[in-house]
Structures are given as C-alpha cells and as structure tokens.
C-alpha positions in Angstrom: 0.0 0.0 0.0 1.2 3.3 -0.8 1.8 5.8 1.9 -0.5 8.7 1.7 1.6 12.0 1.6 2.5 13.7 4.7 0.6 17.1 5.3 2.7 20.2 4.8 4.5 21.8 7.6 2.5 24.9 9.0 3.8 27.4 11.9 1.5 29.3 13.9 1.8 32.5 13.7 1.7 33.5 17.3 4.6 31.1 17.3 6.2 33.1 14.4 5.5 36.4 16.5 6.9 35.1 19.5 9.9 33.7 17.9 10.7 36.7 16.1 10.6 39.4 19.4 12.9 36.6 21.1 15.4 36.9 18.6 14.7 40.8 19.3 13.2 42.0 15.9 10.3 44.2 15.7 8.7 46.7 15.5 6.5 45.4 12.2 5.3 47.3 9.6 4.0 46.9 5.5 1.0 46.2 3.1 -1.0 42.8 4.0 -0.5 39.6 2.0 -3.3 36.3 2.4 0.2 34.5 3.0 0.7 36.5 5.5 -2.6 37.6 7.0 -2.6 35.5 9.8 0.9 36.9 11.3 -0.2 40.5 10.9 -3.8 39.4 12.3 -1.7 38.5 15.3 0.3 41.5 15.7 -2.9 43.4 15.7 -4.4 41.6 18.2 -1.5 40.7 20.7 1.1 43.7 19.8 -0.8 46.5 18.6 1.9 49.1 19.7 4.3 47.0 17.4 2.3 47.0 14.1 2.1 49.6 11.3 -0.2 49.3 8.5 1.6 51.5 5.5 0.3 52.3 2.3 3.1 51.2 -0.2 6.2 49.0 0.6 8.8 51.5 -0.1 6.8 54.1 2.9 7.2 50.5 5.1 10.8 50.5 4.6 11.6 53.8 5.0 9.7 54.0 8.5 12.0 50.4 9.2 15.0 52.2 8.3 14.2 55.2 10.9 13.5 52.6 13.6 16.9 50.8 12.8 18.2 54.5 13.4 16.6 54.7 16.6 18.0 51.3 17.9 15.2 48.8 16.5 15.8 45.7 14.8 12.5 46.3 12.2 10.9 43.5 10.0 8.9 44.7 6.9 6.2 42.9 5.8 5.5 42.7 2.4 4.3 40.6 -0.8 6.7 40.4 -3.6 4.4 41.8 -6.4 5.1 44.9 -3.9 8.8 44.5 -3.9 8.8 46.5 -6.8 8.1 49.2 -4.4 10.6 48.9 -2.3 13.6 48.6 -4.5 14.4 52.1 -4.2 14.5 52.5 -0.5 16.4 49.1 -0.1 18.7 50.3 -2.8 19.6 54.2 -2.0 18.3 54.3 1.9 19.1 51.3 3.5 22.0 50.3 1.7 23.6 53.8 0.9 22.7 54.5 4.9 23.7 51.1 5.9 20.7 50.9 7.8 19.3 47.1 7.8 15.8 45.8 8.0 14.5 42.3 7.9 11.7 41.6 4.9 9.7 39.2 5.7 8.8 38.7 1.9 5.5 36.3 0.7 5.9 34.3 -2.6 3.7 34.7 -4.6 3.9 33.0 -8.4 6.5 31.1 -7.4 7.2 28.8 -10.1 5.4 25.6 -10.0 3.0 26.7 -7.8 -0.1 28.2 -9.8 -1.2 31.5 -9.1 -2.8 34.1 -10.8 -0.9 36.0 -14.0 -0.1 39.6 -12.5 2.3 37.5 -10.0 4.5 35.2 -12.6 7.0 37.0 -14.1 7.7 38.8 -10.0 7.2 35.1 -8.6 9.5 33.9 -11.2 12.5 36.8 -10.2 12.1 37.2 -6.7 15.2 35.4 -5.9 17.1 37.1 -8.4 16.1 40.8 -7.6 17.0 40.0 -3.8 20.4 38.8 -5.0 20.5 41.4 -7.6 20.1 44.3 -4.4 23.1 42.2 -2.5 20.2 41.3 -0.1 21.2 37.7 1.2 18.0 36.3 1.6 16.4 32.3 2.3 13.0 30.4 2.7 11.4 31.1 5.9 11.8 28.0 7.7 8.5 25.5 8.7 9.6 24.6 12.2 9.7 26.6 15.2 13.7 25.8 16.3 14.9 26.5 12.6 13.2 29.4 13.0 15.1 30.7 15.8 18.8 29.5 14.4 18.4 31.2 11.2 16.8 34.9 12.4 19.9 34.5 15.0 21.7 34.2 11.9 20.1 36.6 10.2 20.5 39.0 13.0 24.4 38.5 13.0 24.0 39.3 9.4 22.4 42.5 10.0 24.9 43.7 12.5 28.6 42.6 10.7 27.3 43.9 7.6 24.5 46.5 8.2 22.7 45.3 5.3 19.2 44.1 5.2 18.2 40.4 5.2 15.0 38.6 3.9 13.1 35.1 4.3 10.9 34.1 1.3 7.7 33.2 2.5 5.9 30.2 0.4 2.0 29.7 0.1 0.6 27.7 3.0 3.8 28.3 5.7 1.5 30.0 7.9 -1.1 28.3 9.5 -4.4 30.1 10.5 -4.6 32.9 13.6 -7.0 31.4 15.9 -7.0 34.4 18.2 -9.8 37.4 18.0 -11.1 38.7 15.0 -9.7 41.8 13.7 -11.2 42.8 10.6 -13.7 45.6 10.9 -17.1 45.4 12.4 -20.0 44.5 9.7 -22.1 47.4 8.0 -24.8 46.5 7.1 -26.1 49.5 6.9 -23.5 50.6 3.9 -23.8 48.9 0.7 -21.2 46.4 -0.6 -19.1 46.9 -3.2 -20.8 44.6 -6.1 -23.9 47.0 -4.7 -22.3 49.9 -5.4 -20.6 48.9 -8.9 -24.4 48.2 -10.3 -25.6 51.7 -9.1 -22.1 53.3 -11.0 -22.9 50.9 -14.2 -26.8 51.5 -14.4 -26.1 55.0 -14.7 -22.9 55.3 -17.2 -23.5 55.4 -21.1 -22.8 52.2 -22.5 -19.8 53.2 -24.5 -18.0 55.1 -21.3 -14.7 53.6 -20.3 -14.5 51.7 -17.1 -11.4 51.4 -15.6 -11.2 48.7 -12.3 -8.7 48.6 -9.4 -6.7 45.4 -8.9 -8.0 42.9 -6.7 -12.2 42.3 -6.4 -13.5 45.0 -7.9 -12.2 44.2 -11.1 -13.6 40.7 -10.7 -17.0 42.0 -9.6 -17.0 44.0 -12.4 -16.1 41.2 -14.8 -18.6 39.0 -13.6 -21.6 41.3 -13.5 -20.8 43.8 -16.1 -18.5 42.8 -18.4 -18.2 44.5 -21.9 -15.6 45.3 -24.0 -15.2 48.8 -22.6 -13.9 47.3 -19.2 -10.4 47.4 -18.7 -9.7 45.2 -15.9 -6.3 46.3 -14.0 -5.4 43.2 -12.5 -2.0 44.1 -10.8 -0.2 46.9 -10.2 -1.9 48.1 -7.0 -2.9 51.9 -6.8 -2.3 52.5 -11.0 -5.7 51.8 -12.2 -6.7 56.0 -11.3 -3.2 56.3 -13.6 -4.4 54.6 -16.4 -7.7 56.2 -16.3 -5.5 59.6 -16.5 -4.0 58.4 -19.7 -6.9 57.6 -21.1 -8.6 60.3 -20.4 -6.1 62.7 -21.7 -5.6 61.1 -24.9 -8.5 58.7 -25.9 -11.8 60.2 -28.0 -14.3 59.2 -25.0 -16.4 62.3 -23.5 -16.1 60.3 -19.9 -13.7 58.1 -18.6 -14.9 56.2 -15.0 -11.9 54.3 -12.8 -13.4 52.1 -10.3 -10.8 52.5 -7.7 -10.2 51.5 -4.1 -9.3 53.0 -0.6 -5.9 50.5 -0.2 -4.9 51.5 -3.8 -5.7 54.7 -3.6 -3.6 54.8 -0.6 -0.8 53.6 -1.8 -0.2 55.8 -4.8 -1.8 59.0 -3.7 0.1 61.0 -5.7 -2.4 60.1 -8.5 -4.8 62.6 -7.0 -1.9 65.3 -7.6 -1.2 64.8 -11.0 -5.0 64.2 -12.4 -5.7 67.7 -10.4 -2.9 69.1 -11.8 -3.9 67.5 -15.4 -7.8 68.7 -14.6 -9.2 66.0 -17.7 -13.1 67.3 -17.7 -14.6 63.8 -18.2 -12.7 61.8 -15.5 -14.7 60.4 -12.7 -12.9 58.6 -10.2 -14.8 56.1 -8.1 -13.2 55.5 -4.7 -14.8 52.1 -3.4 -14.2 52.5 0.6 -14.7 49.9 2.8 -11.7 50.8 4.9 -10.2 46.9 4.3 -7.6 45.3 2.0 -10.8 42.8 1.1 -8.2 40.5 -1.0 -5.9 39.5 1.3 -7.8 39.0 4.3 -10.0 42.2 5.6 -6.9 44.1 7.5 -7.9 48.0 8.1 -6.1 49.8 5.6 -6.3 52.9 7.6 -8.8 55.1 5.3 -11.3 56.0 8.2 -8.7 58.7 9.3 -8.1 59.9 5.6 -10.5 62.7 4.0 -10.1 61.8 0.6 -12.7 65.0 -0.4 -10.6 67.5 1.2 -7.5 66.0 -0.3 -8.8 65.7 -4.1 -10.2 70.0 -3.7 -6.8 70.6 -2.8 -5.0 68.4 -5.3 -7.2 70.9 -8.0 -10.2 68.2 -8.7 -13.3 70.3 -9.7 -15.9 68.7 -7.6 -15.9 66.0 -5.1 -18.7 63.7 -3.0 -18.3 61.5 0.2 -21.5 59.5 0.0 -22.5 56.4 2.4 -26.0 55.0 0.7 -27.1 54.1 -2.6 -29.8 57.7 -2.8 -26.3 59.7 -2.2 -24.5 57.6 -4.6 -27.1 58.2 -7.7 -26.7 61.6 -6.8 -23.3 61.9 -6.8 -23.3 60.0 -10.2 -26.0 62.2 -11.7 -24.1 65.7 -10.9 -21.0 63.8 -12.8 -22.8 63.3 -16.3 -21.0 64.0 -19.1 -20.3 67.7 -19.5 -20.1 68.4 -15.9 -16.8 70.1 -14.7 -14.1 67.4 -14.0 -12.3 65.5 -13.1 -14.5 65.1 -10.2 -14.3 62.2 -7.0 -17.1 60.5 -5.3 -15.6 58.8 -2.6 -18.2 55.9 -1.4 -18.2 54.3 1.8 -19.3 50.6 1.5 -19.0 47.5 4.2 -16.3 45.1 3.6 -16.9 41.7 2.2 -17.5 40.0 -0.9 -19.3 36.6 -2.3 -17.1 33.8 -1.1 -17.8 32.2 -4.2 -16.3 34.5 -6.4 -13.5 33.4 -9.1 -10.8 35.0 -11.0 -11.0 37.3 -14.0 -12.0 34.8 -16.9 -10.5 36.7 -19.4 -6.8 36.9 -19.5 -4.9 40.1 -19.0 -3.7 41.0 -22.8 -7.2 39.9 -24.1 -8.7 42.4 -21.5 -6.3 44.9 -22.5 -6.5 44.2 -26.4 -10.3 44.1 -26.4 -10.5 47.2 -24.2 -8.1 49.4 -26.6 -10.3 48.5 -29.3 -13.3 49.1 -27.8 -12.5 53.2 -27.6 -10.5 53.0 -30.2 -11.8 56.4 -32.7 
C-alpha cells in the first residue's frame, strides 16, 4: 500500500510572532498579503503598539530604516508583487545609509506553484532581484527551532554587515490565527461593493470607459458587467486611477470612470496630484471604501482617518462627493454626467466583504487589455 503524503508543515503565527521578538526583531510594519494575514492578524491583536499598517512597501521601509536609526531591529512585511516598491528605499536608503531591515517577503507565483498572472513574471524573479540588491535572503523555515537559528543568523548578518536580510515566505507556511477577530465590524447599513458597482454601471453610457482597481472590484465587475469597454487592471496596486488619466487625456471618449479602491488609492496618492494638476473634464474617479484590503484578508487599511474629499479639492479636482448610501451615490453619479466640470471624485463608503464564491477574471490580462483598446479606439 502506498503511503498517503505527509501534510505540509505549518507554523502558527503567534509562534512566528513570539519567535521573532525573542530573537529581538520588531517593530513590524508593511501592506498585507493572504500569506501572510494571519501573522499580521496576530500582531494586531497581541502587539498592537508594534504594528504599522503602511500604504506602499517603499513608505514600510523607509519607517524600518528610521526605527533601525533609533536602535530597533525592524521587519517589513510585504508581498513580492510589492517588492517593486521597495527597490528604491532598499537600494539608495538602507543600503547607501547602511541601515538594515528584515523583509519578511510572501511568494507569490512562485514557479510551480499556480497562481494568478499579474504575480509570474515577480514570482519567477524574486530570488534574483533580492540577489541582484546584494540582499542575502532564504525560505522562511517550517519549524519553530529552525526558525530561531536562522533569524539569529540573520541577526548576525544584519549587524557585521549592516545590510538588510529577507526570508521568502511560500503559500501555506503560515497556518491560521486562531486568536480574535480583527477585521472591521460589519455594515450592514452601507452597501457592498458589487452594490455599489451596479448603481455606477446603471447609470454610465454604454460606451463610457471603465477602468477597475486590482483585486475584487475588477472581478466583480467582470462577472456582472462585463463589456468590451472594461479594462480590468489586474496588478499593479494603486495605477488603475493612472491609467484612467492616460486615457482620459488622450482617448476620444467624453467620460472616462476608474473604479478605484481606498488600499490603492492609498498607496499611490500622488495620482490625486497629477489628475488635479492634469484637470481632464470627463474623469470620474470612483473610490470604493470599505476601509479593508478585502483581498488579502480584511486588515484596516487605515482610510477611516483619511479625507479623501478634502485632499482631491486641494489636489485641484473640480468637484468631489463622500457619500455612504445608494440615494447619495445616484446623486453623486448624476451631478457627474457628461459635461459636468471634471475630473470630479465621489468617494463611497461601502461595508467590507465580498461573495465567497467569487472566481478570477476569466478573461486573461492581454485579451482584456487588447479588447479594451479597441473598444475606444476612434
């Protein structure tokens, strides 16, 4: 009889918490990954004081690097489609500085493990990049006394050579936080997001150009509302109100509406500068707040304590709405037809959550992208 095959190793991650401020590391801060989710749910729950949500990985590392000046050992936490992000900090801060953090880095598309597209060519280079930035860098280990040699070892590291150190963290390490909850309290008073997508889509011309944020709004939108004018941005976290600006600026289309959200708007707020400062007439952006990274496991982002409003006036939008129902919403969405002043923002404040049974974009990414350039092509 054949042996069935032994079950993967898994680490708890209060034990990965505990092991890590033994070996003295912490403070903790980054941008949530599912991988990963449980740790940071920990951290929330047990070490608040020691936890930092940021909005982009490069901001996580540059707060490390001024803890490592203040006599911290910091980890960042941070998925590798984000490593992008950091490349620059890690590169010309910590390394010019010689200031070093620990990444605690997820891996995602690593290769022969399926995932989704946006995360196979950065799942396929992580190793590489790390190697290429002179960042030694291994696997996290599965068992709880590995663990503790190799961050000794990776403390040592840090202090001969005051550079930064990373583990690679592989789907299914972490096993799930059995502690308190802490994603945000239910709303059901607040619409949810596939809610609030049909009231934007029932009122838009058919033709108008839809741009979605990474993540589940792009899939909600593909699997309600799909039509060639949908682009669906399917990585690059915080671009989509970007593209929207490009294609505003240069496409024939009277309106252009980019279905954004409050993590991604977050973590490339300077968007909101340049579209001011650009001022396209027909660009609506659609901020889709529900004050949680919904994808990767419901952490706060942080939004609550943002005024996106007051921040769009003062990046130069023309008009802006913060609406919290469906009657404010249509609204919001009427005062925005085509012709109106622009760019305008209508930031919506929805409750977090999303149909468990939802899939992945069925289209691929350059069939999305090829059907959708000509779709407003002149």
């Amino acid at each position: 009889m054949t042996a069935a095959p032994a079950a993967p190793r898994t680490l708890d991650p209060a034990v990965i918490v505990r092991t890590f401020r033994a070996a003295g590391l912490g403070p903790f801060s980054g941008v949530p990954c599912s991988f990963l989710g449980p740790v940071i749910s920990c951290l929330q729950q047990e070490h608040p004081a020691d936890y930092l949500t940021t909005a982009n990985e490069g901001e996580a590392v540059a707060i490390a690097a001024g803890a490592r000046l203040a006599g911290r050992l910091p980890v960042v936490i941070l998925q590798n489609s984000g490593l992008g992000n950091a490349v620059n900090p890690l590169t010309s801060l910590c390394h010019t500085l010689r200031l070093p953090v620990l990444l605690l880095i997820t891996w995602r598309g690593r290769p022969g493990s399926p995932d989704e597209p946006q995360h196979e060519l950065m799942g396929r280079i992580t190793p590489d990049l790390l190697t290429a930035m002179e960042i030694r860098h291994e696997v996290l280990p599965a068992e709880q006394a590995a663990l503790a040699e190799r961050l000794n070892v990776a403390v040592d590291h840090m202090r001969s050579t005051r550079l930064p150190y990373a583990f690679v963290v592989p789907k299914g390490l972490v096993a799930p936080y059995e502690g308190p909850d802490a994603r945000p309290a239910p709303r059901p008073d607040r619409m949810l997001r596939t809610e609030a997508i049909a009231e934007v889509m029932h009122a838009l011309d058919a033709r108008t150009p839809v741009i979605a944020t990474t993540g589940k709004t792009a899939r909600e939108l593909e699997r309600d509302w799909d039509r060639p004018e949908n682009l669906y941005v399917v990585g690059s976290m915080g671009c989509a109100s970007s593209v929207a600006l490009g294609v505003a600026l240069h496409a024939s289309a009277r309106q252009v509406v980019v279905l954004d959200g409050d993590g991604a708007a977050l973590m490339r707020m300077e968007a909101l500068a340049t579209i001011g400062r650009a001022g396209p007439a027909g660009l609506v952006h659609v901020l889709l707040d529900n004050e949680a990274y919904d994808s990767t496991g419901t952490q706060p982002t942080g939004s609550a304590a943002t005024d996106f409003a007051a921040l769009a006036v003062a990046c130069g939008y023309r008009s802006t709405a913060d609406v919290d129902d469906a009657a404010g919403l249509r609204a919001a969405l009427a005062e925005a037809r085509p012709g109106a002043p622009g760019p305008r923002l209508i930031r919506v404040r929805i409750a977090p959550g999303s149909d468990p049974r939802l899939g992945r974009p069925a289209l691929s990414p350059p069939v999305s992208a090829a059907r959708f350039q000509e779709a407003i092509a002149p």
